[in-house]
C-alpha positions as CSV (number, residue, x, y, z in Angstrom):
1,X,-148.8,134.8,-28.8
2,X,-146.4,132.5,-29.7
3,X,-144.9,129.9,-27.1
4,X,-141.4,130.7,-26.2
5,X,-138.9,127.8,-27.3
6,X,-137.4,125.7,-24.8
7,X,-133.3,125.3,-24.8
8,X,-134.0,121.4,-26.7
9,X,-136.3,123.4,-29.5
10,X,-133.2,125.7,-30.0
11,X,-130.7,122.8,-29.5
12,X,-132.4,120.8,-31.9
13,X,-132.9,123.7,-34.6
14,X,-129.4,124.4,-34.5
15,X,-126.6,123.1,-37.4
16,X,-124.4,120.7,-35.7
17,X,-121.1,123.0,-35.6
18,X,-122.6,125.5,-34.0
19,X,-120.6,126.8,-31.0
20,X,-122.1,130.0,-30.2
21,X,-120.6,130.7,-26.6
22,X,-122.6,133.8,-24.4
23,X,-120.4,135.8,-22.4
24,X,-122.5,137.8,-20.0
25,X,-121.5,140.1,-17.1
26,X,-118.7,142.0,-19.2
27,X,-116.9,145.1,-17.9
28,X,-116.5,148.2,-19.6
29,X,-112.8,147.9,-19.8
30,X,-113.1,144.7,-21.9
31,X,-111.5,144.5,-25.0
32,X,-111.9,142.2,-28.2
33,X,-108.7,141.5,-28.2
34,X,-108.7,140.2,-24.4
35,X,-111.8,138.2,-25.6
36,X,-109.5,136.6,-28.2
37,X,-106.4,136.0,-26.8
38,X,-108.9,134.1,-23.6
39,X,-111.0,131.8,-26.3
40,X,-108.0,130.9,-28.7
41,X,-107.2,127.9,-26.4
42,X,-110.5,126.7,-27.4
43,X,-109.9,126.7,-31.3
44,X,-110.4,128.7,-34.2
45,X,-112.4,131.9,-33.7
46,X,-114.8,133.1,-36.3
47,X,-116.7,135.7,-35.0
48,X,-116.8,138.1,-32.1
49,X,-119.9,140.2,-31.5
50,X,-119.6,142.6,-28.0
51,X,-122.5,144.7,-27.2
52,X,-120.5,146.8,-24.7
53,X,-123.7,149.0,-23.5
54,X,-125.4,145.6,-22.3
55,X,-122.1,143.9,-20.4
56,X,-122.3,140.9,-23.0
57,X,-120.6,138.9,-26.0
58,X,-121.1,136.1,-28.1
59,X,-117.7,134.1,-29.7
C-alpha cells in the first residue's frame, strides 16, 4: 500500500497557477450559474465541475 500524500506533497506537485478551490456542503438547489456569478469577484473562471449527488464542487 502506498502512503497517502500529505497536503505539502500535493502543494508541491502542483503547477504554480493552480487555483483549484473545493466547495463542499452544496445544496441541491445550487446552480452553476449561482456558483459563477459568487466566484467572478475572484477573477476569471475556467472550469466548473459540480457533482450534485455528493453536495460538492471544484472552480
Amino acid at each position: 500500500n502506498a502512503k497517502p500524500l500529505t497536503f505539502d506533497d500535493v502543494y508541491n506537485q502542483s503547477s504554480q497557477t493552480n487555483c483549484t478551490v473545493y466547495c463542499g456542503g452544496l445544496t441541491n438547489g445550487l446552480t452553476e450559474e449561482l456558483i459563477q456569478k459568487t466566484f467572478n469577484n475572484f477573477g476569471l473562471i475556467q472550469e466548473i465541475r459540480v457533482f450534485k449527488d455528493k453536495g460538492y464542487a471544484f472552480v
